[in-house]
KOLTORKOL-672215 format. One record per residue (C-alpha): residue number from 1; residue in one letter; z, y, x. Coordinates in nm, 2 decimals, always signed. Layout:
REM residues N
ZASE_NUM_A_Z_Y_X
...
This chain:
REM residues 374
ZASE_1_X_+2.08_+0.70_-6.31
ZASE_2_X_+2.13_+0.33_-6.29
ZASE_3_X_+2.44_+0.21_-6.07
ZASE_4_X_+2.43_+0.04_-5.79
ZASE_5_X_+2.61_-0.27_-5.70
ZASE_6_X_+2.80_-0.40_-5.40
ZASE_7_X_+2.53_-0.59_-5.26
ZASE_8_X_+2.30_-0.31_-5.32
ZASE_9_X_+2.50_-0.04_-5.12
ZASE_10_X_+2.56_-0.28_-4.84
ZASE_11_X_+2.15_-0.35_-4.80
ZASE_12_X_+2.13_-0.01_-4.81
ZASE_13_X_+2.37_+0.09_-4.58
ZASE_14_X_+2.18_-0.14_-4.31
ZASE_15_X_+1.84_-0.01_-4.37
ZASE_16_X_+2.01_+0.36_-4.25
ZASE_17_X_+2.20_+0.19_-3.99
ZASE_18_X_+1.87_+0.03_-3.86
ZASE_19_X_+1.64_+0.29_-3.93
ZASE_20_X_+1.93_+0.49_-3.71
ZASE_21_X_+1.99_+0.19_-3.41
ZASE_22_X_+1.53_+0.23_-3.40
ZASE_23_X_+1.50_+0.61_-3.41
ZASE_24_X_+1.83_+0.60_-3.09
ZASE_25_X_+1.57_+0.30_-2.95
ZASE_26_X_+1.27_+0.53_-2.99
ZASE_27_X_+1.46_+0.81_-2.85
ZASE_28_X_+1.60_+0.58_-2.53
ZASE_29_X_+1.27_+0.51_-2.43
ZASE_30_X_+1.09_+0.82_-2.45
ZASE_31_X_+1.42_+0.97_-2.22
ZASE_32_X_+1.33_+0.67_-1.98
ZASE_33_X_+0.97_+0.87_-1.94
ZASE_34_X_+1.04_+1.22_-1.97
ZASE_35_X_+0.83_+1.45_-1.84
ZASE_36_X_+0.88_+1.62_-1.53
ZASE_37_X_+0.70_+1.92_-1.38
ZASE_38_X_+0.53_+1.92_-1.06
ZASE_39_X_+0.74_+2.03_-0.75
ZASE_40_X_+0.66_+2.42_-0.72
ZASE_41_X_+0.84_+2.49_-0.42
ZASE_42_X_+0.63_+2.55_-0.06
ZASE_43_X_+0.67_+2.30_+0.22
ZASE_44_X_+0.83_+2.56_+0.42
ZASE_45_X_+1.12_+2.63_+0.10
ZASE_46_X_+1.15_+2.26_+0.07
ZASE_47_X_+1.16_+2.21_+0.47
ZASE_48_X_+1.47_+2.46_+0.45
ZASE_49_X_+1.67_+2.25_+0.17
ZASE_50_X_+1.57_+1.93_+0.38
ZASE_51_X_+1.80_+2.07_+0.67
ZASE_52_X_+2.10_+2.20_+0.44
ZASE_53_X_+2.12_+1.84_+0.37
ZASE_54_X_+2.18_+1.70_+0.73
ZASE_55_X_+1.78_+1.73_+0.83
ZASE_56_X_+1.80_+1.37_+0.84
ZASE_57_X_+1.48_+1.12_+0.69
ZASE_58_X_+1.43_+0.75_+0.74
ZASE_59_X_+1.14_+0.63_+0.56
ZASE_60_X_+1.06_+0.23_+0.55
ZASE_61_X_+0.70_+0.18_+0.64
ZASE_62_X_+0.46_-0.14_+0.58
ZASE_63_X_+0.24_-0.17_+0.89
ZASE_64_X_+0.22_-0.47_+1.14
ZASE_65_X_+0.35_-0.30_+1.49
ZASE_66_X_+0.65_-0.09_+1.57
ZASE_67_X_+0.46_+0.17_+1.69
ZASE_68_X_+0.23_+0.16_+1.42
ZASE_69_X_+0.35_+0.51_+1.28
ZASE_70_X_+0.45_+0.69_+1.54
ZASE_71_X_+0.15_+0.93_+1.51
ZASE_72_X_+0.30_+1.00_+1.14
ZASE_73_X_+0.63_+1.06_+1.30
ZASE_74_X_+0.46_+1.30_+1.59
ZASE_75_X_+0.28_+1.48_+1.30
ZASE_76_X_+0.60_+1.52_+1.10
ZASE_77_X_+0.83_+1.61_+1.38
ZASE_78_X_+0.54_+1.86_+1.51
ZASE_79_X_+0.53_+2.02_+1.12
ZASE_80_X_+0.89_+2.07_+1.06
ZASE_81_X_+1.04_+2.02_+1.42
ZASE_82_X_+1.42_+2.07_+1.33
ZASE_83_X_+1.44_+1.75_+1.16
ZASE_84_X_+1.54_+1.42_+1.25
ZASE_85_X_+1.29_+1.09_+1.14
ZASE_86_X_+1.37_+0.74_+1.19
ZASE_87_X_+1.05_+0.57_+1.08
ZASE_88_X_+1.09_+0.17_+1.02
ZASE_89_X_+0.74_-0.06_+1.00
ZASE_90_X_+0.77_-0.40_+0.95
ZASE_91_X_+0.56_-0.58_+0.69
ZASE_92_X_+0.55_-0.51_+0.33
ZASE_93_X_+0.69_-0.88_+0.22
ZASE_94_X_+0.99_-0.81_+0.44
ZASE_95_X_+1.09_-0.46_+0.36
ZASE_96_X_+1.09_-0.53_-0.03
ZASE_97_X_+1.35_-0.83_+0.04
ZASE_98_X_+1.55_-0.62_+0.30
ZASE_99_X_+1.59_-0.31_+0.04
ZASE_100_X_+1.68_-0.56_-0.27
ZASE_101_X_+1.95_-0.69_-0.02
ZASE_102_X_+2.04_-0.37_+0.11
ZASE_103_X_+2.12_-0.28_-0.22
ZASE_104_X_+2.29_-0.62_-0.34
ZASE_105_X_+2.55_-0.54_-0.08
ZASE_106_X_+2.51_-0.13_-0.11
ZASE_107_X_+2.41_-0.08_+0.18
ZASE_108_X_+2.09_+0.08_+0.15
ZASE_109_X_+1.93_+0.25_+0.46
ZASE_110_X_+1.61_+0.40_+0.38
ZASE_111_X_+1.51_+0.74_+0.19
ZASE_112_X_+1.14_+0.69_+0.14
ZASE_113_X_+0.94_+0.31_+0.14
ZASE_114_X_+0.61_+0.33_+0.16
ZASE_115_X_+0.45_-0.04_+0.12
ZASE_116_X_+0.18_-0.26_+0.08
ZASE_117_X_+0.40_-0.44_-0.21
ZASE_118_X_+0.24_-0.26_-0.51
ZASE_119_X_+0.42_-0.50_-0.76
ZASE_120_X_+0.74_-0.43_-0.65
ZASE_121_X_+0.70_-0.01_-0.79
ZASE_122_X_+0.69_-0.08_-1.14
ZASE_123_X_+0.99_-0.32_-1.07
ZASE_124_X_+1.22_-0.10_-0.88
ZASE_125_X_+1.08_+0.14_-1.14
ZASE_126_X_+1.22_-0.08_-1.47
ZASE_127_X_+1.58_-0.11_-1.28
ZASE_128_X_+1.63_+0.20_-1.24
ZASE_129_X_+1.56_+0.23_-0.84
ZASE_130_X_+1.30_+0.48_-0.76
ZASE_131_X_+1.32_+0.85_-0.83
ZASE_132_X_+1.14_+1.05_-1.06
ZASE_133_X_+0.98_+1.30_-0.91
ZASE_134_X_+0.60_+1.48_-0.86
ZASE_135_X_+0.53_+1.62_-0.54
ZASE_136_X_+0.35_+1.95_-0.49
ZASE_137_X_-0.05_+1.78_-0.59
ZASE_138_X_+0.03_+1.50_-0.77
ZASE_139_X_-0.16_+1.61_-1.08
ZASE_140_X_-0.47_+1.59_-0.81
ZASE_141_X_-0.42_+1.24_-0.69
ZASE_142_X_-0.69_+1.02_-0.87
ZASE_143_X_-0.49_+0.90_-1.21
ZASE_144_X_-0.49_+0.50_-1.04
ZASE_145_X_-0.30_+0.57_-0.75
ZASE_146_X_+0.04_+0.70_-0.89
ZASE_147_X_+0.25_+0.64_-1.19
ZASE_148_X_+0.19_+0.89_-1.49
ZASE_149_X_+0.52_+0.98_-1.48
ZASE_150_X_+0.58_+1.03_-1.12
ZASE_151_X_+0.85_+0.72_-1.00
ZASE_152_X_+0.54_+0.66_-0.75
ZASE_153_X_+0.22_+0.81_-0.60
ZASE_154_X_-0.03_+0.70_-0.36
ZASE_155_X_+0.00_+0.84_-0.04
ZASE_156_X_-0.32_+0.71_+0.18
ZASE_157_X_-0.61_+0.48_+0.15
ZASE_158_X_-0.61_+0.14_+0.32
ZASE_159_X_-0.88_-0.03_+0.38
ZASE_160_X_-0.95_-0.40_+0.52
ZASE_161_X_-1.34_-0.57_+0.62
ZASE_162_X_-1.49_-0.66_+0.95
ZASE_163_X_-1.57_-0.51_+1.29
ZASE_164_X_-1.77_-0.57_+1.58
ZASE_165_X_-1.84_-0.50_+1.93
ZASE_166_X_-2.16_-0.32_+1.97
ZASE_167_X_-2.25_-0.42_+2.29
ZASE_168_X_-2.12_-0.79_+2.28
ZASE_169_X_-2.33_-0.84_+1.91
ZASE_170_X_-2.64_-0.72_+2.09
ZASE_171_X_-3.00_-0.64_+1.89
ZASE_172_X_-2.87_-0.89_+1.60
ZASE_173_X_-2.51_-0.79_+1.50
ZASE_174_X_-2.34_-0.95_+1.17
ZASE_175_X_-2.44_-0.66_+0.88
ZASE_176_X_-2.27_-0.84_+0.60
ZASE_177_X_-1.99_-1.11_+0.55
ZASE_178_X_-2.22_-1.37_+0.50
ZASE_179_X_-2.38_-1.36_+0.86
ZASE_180_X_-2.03_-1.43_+0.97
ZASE_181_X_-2.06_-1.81_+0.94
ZASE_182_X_-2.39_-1.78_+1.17
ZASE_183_X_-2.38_-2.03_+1.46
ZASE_184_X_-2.39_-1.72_+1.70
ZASE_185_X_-2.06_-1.60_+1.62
ZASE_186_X_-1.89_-1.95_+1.64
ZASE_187_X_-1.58_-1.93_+1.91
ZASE_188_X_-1.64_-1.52_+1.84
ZASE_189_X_-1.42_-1.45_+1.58
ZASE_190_X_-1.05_-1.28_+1.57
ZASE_191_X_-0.89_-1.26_+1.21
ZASE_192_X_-0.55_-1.19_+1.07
ZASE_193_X_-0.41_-1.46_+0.87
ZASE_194_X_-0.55_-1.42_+0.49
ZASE_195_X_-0.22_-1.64_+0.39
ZASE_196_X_+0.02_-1.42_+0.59
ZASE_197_X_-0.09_-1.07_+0.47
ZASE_198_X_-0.17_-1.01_+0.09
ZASE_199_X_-0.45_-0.77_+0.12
ZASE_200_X_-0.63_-0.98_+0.37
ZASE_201_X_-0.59_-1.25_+0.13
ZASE_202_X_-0.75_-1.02_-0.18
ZASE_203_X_-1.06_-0.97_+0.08
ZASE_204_X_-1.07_-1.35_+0.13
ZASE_205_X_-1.04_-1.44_-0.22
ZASE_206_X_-1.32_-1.14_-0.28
ZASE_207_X_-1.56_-1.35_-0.01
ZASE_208_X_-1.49_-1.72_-0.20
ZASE_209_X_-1.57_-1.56_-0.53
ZASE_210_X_-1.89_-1.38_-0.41
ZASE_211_X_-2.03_-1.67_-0.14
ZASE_212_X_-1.86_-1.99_-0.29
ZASE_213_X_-1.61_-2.26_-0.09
ZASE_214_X_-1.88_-2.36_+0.11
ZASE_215_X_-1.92_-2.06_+0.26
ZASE_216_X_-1.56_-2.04_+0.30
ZASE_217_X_-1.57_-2.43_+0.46
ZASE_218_X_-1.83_-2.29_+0.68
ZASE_219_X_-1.61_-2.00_+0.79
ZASE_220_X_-1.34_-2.22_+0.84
ZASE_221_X_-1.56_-2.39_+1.12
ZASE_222_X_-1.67_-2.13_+1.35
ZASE_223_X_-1.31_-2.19_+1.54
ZASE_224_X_-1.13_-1.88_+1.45
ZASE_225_X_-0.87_-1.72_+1.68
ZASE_226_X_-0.61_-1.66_+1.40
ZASE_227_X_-0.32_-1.36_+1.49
ZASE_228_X_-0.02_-1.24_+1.26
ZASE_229_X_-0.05_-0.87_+1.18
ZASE_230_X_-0.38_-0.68_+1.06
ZASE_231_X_-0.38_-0.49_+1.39
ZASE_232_X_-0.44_-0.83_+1.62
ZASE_233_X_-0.84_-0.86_+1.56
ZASE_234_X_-0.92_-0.55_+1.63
ZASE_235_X_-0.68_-0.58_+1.95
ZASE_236_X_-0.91_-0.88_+2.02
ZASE_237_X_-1.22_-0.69_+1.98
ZASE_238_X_-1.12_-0.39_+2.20
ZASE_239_X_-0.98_-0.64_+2.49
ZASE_240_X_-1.35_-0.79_+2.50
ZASE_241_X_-1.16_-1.15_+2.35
ZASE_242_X_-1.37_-1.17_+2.06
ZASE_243_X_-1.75_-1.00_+1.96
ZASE_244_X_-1.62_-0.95_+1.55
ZASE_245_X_-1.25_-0.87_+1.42
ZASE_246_X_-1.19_-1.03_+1.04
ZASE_247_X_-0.96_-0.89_+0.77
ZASE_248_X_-0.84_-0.57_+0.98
ZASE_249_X_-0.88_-0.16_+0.91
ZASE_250_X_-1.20_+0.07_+1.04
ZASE_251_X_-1.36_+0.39_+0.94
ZASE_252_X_-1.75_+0.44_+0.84
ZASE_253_X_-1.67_+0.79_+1.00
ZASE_254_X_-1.68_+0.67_+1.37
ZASE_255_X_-1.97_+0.84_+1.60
ZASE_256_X_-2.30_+0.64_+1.68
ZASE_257_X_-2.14_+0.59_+2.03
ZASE_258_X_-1.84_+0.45_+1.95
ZASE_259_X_-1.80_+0.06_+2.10
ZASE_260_X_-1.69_-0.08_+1.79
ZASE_261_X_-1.88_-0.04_+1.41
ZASE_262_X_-1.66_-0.13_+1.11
ZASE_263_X_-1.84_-0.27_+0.78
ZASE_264_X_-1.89_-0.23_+0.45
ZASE_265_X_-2.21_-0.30_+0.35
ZASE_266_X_-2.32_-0.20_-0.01
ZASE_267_X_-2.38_-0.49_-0.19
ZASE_268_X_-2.07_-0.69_-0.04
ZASE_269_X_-1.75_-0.69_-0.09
ZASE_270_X_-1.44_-0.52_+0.10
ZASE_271_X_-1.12_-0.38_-0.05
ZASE_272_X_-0.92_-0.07_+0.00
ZASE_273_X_-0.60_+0.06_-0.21
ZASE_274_X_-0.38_+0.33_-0.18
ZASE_275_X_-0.03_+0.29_-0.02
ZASE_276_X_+0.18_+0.34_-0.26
ZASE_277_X_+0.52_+0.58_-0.15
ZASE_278_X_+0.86_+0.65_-0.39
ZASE_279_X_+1.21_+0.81_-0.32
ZASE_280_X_+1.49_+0.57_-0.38
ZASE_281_X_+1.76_+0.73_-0.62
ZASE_282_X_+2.02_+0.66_-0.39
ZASE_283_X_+1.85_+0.79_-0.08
ZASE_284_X_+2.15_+0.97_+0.13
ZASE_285_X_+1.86_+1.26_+0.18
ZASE_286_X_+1.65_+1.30_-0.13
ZASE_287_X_+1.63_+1.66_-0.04
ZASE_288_X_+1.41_+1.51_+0.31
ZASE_289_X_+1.25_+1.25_+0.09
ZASE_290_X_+1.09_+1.51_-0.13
ZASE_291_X_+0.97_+1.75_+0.20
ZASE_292_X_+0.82_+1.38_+0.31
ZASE_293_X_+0.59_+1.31_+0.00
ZASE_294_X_+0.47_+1.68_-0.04
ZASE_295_X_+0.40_+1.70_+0.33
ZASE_296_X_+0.18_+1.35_+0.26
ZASE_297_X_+0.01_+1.45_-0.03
ZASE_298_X_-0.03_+1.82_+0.12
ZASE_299_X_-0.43_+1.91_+0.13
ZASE_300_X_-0.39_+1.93_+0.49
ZASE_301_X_-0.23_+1.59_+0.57
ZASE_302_X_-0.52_+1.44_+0.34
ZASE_303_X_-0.81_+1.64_+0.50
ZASE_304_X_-0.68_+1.44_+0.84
ZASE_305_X_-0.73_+1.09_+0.68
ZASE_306_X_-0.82_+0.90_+0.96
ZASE_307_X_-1.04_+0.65_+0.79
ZASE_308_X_-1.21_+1.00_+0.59
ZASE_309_X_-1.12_+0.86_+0.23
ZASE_310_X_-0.77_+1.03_+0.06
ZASE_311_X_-0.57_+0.97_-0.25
ZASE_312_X_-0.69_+1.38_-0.40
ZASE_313_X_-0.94_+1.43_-0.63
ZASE_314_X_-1.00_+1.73_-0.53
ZASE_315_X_-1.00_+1.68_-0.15
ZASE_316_X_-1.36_+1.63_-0.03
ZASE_317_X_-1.38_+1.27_+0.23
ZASE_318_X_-1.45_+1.31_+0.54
ZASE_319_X_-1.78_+1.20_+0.72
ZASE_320_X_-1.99_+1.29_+0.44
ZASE_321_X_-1.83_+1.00_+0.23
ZASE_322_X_-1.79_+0.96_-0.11
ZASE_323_X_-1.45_+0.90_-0.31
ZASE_324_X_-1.35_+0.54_-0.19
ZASE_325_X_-1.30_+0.49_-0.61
ZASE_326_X_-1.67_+0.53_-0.62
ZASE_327_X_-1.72_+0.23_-0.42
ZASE_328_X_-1.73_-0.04_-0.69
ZASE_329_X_-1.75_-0.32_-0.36
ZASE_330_X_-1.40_-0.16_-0.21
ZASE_331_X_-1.25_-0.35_-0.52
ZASE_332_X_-0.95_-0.08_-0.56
ZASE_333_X_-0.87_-0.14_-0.94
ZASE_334_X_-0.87_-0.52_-0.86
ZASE_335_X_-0.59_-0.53_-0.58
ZASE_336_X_-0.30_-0.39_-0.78
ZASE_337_X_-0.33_-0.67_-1.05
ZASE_338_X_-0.38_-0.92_-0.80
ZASE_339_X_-0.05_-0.81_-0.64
ZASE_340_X_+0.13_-0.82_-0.99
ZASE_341_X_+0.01_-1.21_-1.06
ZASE_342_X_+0.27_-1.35_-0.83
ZASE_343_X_+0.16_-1.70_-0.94
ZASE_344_X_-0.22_-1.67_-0.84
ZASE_345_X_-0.09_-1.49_-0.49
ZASE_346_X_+0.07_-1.83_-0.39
ZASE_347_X_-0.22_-2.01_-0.53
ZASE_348_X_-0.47_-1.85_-0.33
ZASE_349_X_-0.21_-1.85_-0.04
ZASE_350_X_-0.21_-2.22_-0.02
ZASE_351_X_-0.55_-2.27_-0.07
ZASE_352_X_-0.65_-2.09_+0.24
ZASE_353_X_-0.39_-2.27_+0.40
ZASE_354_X_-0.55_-2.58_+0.35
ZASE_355_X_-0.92_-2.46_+0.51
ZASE_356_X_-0.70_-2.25_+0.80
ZASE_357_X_-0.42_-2.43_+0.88
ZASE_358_X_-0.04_-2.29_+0.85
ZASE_359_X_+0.07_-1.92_+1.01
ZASE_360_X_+0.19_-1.91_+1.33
ZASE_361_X_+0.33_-1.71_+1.57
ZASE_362_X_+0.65_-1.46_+1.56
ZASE_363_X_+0.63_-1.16_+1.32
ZASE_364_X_+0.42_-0.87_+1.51
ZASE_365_X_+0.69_-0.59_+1.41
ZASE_366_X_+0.96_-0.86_+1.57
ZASE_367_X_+1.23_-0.95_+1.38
ZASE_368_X_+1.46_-0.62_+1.23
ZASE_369_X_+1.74_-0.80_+1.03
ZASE_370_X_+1.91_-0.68_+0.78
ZASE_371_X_+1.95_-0.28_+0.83
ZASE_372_X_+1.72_-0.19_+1.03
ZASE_373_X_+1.75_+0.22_+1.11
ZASE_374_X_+2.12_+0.25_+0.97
């Protein structure tokens, strides 16, 4: 066997030091997903561990009014009645800030965030911040609303078009987005800001892309009472203020008789997307965090969708509806890309601004500070 020298050795010696530092890199990242199983235990075992820890909960909520979850909070309370919730809502683009700074000065408050921020999960997710863990039905949820390996699942389905007053449209009502820029409905029109709420700005880049910045120019013309907060058209619409609310929530499930009809008109587009929720891995209460997310993705809880559509697979909608993933106009695998482009967000923010002028107005939540629910 032929010798080897000095310079030999030492090149070998790297390649098995190499080979080693890859096969520990290898290893590193395949610990970073390991698998976890599904939580087994009931909601009534899980309800019991929530309360040896303190039976305490505060979850951080996106939503545009501070009452905006209280019929969560009553559901919650009413399921597991012992406990103690402090539910949160202010808007998405504030609560991700607030919990990065929370955290900068550890002094986190929240247990749970469930936002509208869907770009900031995978983040939170790469630092180390959310939580692995599969709640009791996650395998069910449809595969593009959670994280494969469980730092996040979808929760609910939001979902953003138009609305109008039955009575106050009379025989001719707007049936697409495209009537909206009808003469009829100038001076009739209540939207939320597409350049102050992200998913109101998806749906508005959705209508340039399908009807073209004319259509948009047009739309920008019919002298559109502009509100903060996706609840403030349909406020407008229910007050009698305005005959059609723009870039706000409905159900297709509403009865014949009800005095307001939300769109979506096959053909035309609208977008939905499923609120994404995660525990944080400091959370003071994880044990409450985890009763939280089974209790949301609990058949039950998703058979009371309001708006009929839910995150399960294996959950029929209600209202004789179909999967909202079906729905190739609701534009759900579009949204959470869009979110992740931070640079085309501002884009599209600032070109909106230009045809609607700047926000303005106070936040609809109010303004919560720093550590709101501590």
């Amino acid at each position: 066997m032929a010798s080897l020298n000095r310079r030999q050795i030492l090149a070998a010696g790297a390649v098995a030091i190499g080979g080693a530092a890859l096969s520990s890199s290898l290893v590193s990242q395949a610990g970073a997903a390991t698998w976890v199983p599904e939580e087994t235990k009931t909601l009534d075992e899980l309800y019991q561990a929530a309360l040896a820890e303190g039976g305490k909960l505060v979850v951080y909520a996106g939503g545009d009014t501070p009452t905006q979850q209280d019929a969560t909070k009553a559901a919650f309370l009413a399921r597991f009645p012992a406990m103690s919730m402090t539910m949160v809502v202010d808007y998405s683009k504030f609560h991700n800030v607030r919990i990065d700074n929370q955290r900068a000065t550890n002094t986190l408050v929240p247990d749970v965030v469930q936002l509208q921020t869907l770009q900031d999960f995978p983040r939170w997710k790469s630092q180390g911040r959310l939580l692995q863990y599969k709640p009791a039905g996650f395998g069910a949820v449809y595969d593009n609303f959670k994280d494969a390996t469980g730092y996040w699942t979808g929760i609910q389905i939001i979902n953003f078009s138009f609305m109008y007053d039955v009575a106050a449209a009379g025989a001719t009502p707007p049936q697409t987005p495209q009537d909206l820029v009808a003469a009829a409905w100038k001076g009739q029109i209540a939207s939320s800001y597409p350049h102050d709420d992200d998913a109101v700005l998806y749906l508005f880049k959705l209508y340039a892309e399908t009807y073209g910045w004319d259509w948009i120019a047009k739309l920008a013309a019919q002298d559109i009472q502009f509100g903060r907060g996706t609840h403030s058209p349909g406020v407008a619409v229910n007050a009698k203020q305005k005959v059609i609310g723009l870039g706000a929530a409905g159900t297709l499930t509403a009865p014949s008789t009800a005095a307001t009809k939300w769109i979506a008109a096959t053909g035309h587009p609208f977008m939905a997307w499923a609120q994404r929720a995660a525990i944080l891995t400091d959370a003071k209460h994880p044990a409450a965090a985890k009763l939280y997310l089974n209790w949301q993705l609990s058949v039950a809880r998703q058979q009371a969708a309001w708006n009929g559509w839910c995150v399960r697979t294996d959950v029929q909608p209600n209202g004789g509806l179909a999967p909202i993933w079906t729905y190739p106009n609701a534009n759900v695998s579009g949204f959470p890309p869009f979110m992740a482009d931070r640079a085309e967000v501002e884009h599209w923010r600032q070109t909106f601004a230009l045809y609607f002028g700047e926000v303005k107005g106070d936040p609809s939540p109010g303004w919560l500070g720093l550590h709101p629910g501590a």
